[in-house]
C-alpha positions as CSV (number, residue, x, y, z in Angstrom):
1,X,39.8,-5.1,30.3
2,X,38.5,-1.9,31.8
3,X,37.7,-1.7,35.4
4,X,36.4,0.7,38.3
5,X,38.1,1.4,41.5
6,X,35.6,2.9,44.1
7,X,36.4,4.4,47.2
8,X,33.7,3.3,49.7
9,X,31.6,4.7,52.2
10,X,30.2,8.1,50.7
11,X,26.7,9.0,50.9
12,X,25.0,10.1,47.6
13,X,22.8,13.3,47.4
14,X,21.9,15.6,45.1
15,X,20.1,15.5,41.8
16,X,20.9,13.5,38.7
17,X,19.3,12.6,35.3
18,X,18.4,9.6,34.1
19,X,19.7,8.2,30.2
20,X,17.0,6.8,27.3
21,X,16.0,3.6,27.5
22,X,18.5,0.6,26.8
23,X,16.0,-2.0,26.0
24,X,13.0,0.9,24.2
25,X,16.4,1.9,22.0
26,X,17.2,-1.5,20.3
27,X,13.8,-2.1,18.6
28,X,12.7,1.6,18.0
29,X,16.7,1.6,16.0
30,X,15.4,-1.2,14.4
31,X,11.8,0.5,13.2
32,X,14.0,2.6,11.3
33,X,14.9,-0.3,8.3
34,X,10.5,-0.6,8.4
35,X,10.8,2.4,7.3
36,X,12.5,2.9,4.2
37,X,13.3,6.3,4.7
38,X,14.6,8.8,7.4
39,X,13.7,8.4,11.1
40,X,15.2,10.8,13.4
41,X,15.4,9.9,16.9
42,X,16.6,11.5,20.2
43,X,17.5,10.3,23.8
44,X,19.1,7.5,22.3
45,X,21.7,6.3,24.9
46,X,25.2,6.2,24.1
47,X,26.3,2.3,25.1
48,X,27.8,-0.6,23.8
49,X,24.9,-2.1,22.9
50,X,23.3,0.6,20.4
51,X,26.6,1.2,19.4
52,X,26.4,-2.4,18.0
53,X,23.3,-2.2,16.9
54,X,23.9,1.0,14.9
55,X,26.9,-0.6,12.9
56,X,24.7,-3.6,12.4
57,X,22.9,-1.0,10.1
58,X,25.8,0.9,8.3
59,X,26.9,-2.9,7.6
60,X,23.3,-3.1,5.9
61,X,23.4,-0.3,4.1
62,X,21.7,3.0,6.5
63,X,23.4,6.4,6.1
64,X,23.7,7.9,9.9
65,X,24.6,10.5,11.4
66,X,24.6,11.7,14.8
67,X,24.5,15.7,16.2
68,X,23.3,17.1,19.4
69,X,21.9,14.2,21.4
70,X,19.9,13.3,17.6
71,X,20.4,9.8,15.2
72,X,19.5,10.2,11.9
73,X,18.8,7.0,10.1
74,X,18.4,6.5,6.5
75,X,17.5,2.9,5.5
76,X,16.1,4.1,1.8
77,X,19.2,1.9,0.4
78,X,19.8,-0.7,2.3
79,X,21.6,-3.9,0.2
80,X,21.9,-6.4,2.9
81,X,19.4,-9.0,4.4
82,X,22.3,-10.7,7.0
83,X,23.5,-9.7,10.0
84,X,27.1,-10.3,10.5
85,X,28.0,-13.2,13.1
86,X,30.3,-10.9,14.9
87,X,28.2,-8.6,15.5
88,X,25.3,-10.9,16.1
89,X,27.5,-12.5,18.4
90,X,28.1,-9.8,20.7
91,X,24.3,-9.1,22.3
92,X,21.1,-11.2,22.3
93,X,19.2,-7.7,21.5
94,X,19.9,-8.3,17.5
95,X,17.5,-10.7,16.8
96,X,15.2,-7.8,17.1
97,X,16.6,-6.6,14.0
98,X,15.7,-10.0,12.0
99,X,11.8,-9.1,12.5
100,X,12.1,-5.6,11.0
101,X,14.5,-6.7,7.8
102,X,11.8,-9.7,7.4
103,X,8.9,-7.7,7.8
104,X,10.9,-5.3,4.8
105,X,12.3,-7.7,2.6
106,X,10.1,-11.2,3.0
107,X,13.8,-12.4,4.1
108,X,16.4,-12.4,6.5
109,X,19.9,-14.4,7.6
110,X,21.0,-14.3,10.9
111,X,22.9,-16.6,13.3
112,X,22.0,-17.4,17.2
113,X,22.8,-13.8,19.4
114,X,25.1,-13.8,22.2
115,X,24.8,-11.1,25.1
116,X,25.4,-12.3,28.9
117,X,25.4,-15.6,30.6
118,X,22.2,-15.3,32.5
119,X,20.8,-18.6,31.7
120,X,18.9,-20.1,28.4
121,X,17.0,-17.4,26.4
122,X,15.8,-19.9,23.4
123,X,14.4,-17.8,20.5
124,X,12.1,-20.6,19.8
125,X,9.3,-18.1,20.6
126,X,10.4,-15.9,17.8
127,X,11.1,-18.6,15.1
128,X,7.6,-20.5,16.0
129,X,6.0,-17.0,15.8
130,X,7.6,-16.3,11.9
131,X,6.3,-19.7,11.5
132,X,2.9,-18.9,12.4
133,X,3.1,-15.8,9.9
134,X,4.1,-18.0,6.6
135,X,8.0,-17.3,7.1
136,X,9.7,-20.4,5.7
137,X,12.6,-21.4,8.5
138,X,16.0,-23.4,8.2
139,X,19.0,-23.6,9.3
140,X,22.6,-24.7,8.6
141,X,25.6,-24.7,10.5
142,X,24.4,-22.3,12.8
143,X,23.0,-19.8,10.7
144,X,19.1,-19.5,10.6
145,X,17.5,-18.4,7.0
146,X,13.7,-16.9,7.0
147,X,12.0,-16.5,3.7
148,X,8.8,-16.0,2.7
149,X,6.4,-15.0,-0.7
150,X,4.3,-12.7,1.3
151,X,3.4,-12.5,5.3
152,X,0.0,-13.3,6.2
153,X,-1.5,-12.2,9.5
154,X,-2.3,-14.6,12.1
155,X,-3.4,-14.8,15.9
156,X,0.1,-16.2,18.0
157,X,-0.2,-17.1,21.2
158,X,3.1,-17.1,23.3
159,X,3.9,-19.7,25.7
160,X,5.5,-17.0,27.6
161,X,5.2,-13.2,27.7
162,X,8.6,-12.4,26.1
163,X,9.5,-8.9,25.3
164,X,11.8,-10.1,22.4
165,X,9.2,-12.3,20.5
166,X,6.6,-9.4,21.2
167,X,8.5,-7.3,19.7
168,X,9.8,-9.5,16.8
169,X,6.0,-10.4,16.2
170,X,5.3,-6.8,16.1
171,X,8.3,-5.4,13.1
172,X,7.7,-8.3,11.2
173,X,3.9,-8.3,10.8
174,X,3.9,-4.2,10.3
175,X,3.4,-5.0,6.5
176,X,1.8,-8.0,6.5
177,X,-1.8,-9.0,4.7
178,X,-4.6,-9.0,7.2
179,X,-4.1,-9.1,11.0
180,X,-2.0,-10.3,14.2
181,X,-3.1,-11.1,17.5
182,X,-0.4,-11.4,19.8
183,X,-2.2,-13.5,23.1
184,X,-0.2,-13.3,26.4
185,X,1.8,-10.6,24.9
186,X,4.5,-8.8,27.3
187,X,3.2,-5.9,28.5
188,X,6.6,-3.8,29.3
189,X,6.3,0.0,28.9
190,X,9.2,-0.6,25.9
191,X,6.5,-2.5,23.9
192,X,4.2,0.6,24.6
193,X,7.4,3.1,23.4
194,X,8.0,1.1,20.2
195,X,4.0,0.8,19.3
196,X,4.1,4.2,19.8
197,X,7.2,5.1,17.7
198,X,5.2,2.4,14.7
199,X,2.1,3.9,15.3
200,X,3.3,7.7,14.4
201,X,5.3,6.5,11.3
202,X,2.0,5.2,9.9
203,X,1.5,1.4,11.5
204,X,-1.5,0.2,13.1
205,X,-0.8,-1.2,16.4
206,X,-3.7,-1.8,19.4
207,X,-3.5,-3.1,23.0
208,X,0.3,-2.4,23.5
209,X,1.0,-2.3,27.3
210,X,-1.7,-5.3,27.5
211,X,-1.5,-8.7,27.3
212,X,-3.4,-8.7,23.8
213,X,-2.0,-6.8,21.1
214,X,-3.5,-7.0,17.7
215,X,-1.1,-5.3,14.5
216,X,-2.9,-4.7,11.1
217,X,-0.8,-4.4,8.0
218,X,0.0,-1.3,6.5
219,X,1.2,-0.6,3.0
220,X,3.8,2.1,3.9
221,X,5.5,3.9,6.9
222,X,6.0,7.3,7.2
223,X,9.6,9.4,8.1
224,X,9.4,10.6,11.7
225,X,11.2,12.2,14.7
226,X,10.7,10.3,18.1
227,X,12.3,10.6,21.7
228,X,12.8,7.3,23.4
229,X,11.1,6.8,27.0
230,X,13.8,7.1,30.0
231,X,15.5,3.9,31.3
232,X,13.4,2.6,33.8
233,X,16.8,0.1,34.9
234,X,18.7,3.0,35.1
235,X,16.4,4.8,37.4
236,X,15.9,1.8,39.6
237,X,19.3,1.2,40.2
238,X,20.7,4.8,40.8
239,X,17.8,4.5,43.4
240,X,19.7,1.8,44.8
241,X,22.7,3.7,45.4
242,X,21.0,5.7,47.2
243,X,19.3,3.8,49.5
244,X,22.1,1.5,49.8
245,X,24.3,5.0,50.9
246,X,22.0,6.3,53.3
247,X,21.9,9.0,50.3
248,X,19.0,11.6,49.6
249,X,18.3,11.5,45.8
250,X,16.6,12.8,43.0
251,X,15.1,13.0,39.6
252,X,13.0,14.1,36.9
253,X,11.1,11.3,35.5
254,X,8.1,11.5,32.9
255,X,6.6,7.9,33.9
256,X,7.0,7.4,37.4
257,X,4.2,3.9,37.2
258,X,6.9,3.0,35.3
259,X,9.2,2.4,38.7
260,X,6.0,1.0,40.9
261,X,7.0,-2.2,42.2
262,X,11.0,-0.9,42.6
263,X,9.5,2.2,44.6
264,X,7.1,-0.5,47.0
265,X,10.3,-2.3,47.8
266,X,12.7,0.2,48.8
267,X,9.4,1.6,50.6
268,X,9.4,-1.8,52.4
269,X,13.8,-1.3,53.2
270,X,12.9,1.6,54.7
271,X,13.4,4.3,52.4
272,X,11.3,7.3,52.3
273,X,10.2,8.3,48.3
274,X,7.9,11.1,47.0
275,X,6.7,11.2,43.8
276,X,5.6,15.2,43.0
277,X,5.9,16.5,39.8
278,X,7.3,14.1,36.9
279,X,10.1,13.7,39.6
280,X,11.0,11.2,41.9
281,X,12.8,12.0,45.4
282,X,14.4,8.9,47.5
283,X,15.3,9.8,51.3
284,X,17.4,6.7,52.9
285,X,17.3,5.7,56.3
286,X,20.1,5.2,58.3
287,X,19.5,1.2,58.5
288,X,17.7,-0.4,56.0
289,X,15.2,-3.3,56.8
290,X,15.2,-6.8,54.9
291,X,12.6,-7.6,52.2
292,X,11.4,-10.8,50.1
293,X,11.3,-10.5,46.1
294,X,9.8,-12.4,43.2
295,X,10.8,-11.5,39.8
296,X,7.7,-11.6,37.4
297,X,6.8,-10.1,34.1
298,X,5.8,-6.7,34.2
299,X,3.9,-5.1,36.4
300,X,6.1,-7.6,38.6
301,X,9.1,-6.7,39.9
302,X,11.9,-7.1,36.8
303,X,14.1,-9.6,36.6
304,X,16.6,-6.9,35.5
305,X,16.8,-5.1,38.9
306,X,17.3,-8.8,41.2
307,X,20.8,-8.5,41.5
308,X,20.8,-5.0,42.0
309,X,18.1,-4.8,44.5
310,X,20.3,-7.9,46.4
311,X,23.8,-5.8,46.8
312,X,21.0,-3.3,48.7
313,X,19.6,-6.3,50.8
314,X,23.2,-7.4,51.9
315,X,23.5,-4.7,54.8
316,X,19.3,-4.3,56.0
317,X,18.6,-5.8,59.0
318,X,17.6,-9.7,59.1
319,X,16.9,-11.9,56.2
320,X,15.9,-11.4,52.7
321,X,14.5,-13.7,50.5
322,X,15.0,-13.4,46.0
323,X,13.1,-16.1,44.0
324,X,14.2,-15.5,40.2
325,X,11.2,-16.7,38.5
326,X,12.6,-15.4,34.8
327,X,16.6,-16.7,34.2
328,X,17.9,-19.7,35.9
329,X,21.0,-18.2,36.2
330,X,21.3,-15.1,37.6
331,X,23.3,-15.5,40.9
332,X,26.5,-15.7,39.3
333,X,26.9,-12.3,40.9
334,X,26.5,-14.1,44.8
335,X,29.9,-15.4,45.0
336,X,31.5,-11.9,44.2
337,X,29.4,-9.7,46.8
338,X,30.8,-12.2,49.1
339,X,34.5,-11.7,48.8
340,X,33.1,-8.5,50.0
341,X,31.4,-9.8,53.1
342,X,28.0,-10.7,52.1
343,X,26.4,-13.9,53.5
344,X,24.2,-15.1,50.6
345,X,23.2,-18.7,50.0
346,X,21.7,-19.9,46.8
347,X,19.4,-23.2,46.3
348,X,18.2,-23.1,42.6
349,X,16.1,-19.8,42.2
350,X,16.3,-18.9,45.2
351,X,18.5,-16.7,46.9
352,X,18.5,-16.2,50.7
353,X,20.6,-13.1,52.5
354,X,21.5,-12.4,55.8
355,X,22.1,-8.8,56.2
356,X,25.7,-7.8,57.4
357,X,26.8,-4.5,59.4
358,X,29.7,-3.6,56.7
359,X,31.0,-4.4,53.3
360,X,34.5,-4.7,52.9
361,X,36.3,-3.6,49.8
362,X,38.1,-6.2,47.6
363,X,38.7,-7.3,43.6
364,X,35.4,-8.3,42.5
365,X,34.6,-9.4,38.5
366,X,31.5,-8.0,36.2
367,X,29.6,-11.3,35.8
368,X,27.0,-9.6,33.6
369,X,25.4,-6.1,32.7
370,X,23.1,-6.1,36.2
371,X,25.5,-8.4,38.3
372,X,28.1,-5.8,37.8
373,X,25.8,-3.2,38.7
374,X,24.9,-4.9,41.7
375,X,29.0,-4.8,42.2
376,X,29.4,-1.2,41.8
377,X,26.6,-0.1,44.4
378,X,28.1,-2.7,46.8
379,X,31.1,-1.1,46.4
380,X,29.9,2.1,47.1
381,X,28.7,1.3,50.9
382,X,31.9,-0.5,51.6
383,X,35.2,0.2,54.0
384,X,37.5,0.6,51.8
385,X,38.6,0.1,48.0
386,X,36.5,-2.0,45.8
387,X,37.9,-3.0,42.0
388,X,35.3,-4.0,39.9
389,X,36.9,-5.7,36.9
390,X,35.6,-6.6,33.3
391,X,33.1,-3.6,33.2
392,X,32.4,-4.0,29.6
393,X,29.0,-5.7,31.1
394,X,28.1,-2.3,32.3
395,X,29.1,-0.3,29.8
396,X,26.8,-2.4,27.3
397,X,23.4,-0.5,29.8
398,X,24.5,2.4,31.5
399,X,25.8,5.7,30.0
400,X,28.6,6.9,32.0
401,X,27.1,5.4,35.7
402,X,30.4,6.9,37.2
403,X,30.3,10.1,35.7
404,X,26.3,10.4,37.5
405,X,27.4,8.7,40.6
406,X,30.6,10.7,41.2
407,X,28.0,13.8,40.4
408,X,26.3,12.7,43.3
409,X,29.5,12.7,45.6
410,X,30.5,8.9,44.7
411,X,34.6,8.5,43.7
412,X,34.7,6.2,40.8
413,X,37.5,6.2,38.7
414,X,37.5,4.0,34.8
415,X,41.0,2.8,34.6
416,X,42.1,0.8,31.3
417,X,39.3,1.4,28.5
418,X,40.2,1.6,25.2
């Protein structure tokens, strides 16, 4: 297990850059098998999880090759329809690639993903949306086999706005007869990134970025080059470290609404941001102030930056208030920050935190992708030595987040990856 040992209590400044998108990469990987030729696409980030996602696709049959920040894919002869269960296994994100082999082949075999312990993420949605398309479901020992003649638009409304069943609904119904509706449709700007990426290869894709989406079948995509949008995550949480250092930060960043409701927080803590120029620069004060947060779909604050934003809300001044309103179990981070001193109490989804004067460095474990993020900033304002173990969680997001936080006068070292 690989770990970070920080050395607390050095304030960040300077510039940095900000990786492609985590969560825009997965799906716009998996427009590539649509495609049924060569996509090439750049400022795709170099983490676990499209490193999985990637060998997911030799296994079906894409050449690839990689040069110079650029992925070439070429799905032309691809003689799989499964996804392998080890694979599958490792992050929730595959299922993403069951919509784009189904909306190729009219088939696909897949078993339930895996990814982190945050709480149930049923894929229900995504099942009764194949459903609704005339994709014939069943499963057997734990492996789920969708097949289908031909699929026929329909309208499929969402009991909740999920970005995985949007986009699921989206790759599998690029080729199908007539049109889809998606109603109550997420509205992240990833769903607006892969519409866009669809849309220049040749699909027909309205209303991405709202809460109605309609998709009307195409006969044939086209090859295409496409840049992924930044990560939005990534951005919000090296803003953390800044504020959380008393740091003075900054960025280039193409989409700055993107980073809205993080920005009107830290605004809240005290931090002073400018937006001028594509580029975002964060001023800290010296004490931050407490702040209340509800996690809600986009344009809502994400559920993604919660714990982060909490390691920041463990030293402002008074109490803080987090109501998790997405994953039920998201707090597994809490007892960790408090080996470190925090005083956080937990009652269901909520999450209530008393500000401390210090952190103290200690042994702390990755609970999760974002949880050990949270651990790492915390780390970074504390006396002392923190060692964040099992960082395998972070590595799955973030591309090198100690090389750009060491950049930024951070000392981080990686000790024991293989």
């Amino acid at each position: 297990m690989a770990s970070y040992i920080i050395e607390g209590g050095r304030k960040l400044e300077g510039e940095v850059t900000i990786s492609g998108s985590k969560n825009a990469s997965l799906p716009i990987i998996a427009t590539s098998i649509l495609n049924a030729g060569t996509t090439k696409l750049y400022n795709i980030p170099n983490i676990h999880d499209t490193q999985i996602t990637l060998e997911i696709l030799k296994y079906l049959g894409c050449k690839i090759k990689k040069s110079h920040g650029k992925i070439e894919i070429n799905s032309k002869n691809i003689n799989k329809k499964e996804i392998p269960e080890h694979l599958m296994n490792q992050m929730r994100s595959t299922v993403i690639l069951a919509g784009a082999i189904i909306g190729r082949f009219k088939e696909a075999k897949f078993s339930y993903p895996g990814g982190c312990d945050i709480g149930a993420r049923p894929i229900d949605l995504h099942l009764n949306a194949f459903q609704k398309l005339g994709i014939n479901i069943s499963e057997n020992s734990g492996f789920i086999t969708c097949k289908c003649d031909k699929i026929i638009g329909a309208n499929i409304n969402l009991d909740f706005p999920s970005v995985g069943a949007t986009e699921n609904i989206i790759l599998a119904s690029i080729y199908a007869e007539g049109t889809t509706q998606i109603t109550n449709a997420a509205m992240e700007p990833e769903i607006v990134d892969l519409a866009k990426c669809l849309n220049k290869m040749g699909a027909k894709i309205e209303g991405a970025g709202t809460n109605e989406i309609k998709i009307t079948g195409v006969q044939k995509l086209k090859d295409i080059s496409y840049s992924v949008m930044e990560d939005r995550i990534e951005a919000g949480t090296l803003l953390c470290a800044g504020a959380i250092t008393c740091g003075n930060i900054s960025f280039p960043y193409r989409n700055p609404e993107h980073l809205t409701p993080i920005i009107h927080k830290l605004e809240e803590t005290g931090c002073n941001i400018k937006v001028e120029n594509k580029k975002i620069y964060l001023q800290a004060p010296k004490k931050l102030k407490a702040v209340d947060i509800k996690t809600l779909p986009y344009p809502g604050f994400p559920t993604d930056m919660q714990s982060i934003f909490a390691s920041v809300l463990t030293i402002a001044k008074g109490t803080s208030v987090i109501v998790e309103n997405i994953f039920e179990n998201r707090y597994r981070y809490a007892a960790e920050l408090k080996k470190m001193g925090a005083k956080i109490t937990i009652e269901g989804k909520t999450a209530v935190i008393k500000g401390v004067r210090k952190l103290s460095g200690a042994k702390v474990k990755s609970t999760d992708l974002r949880g050990g993020a949270c651990l790492v900033l915390a780390g970074l304002a504390a006396k002392g030595t923190t060692v964040v173990t099992d960082i395998e969680h972070i590595l799955r997001g973030y591309e090198g987040l100690e090389k750009k936080l060491n950049a930024l006068g951070a000392k981080i070292i990686k000790e024991g990856e293989k």
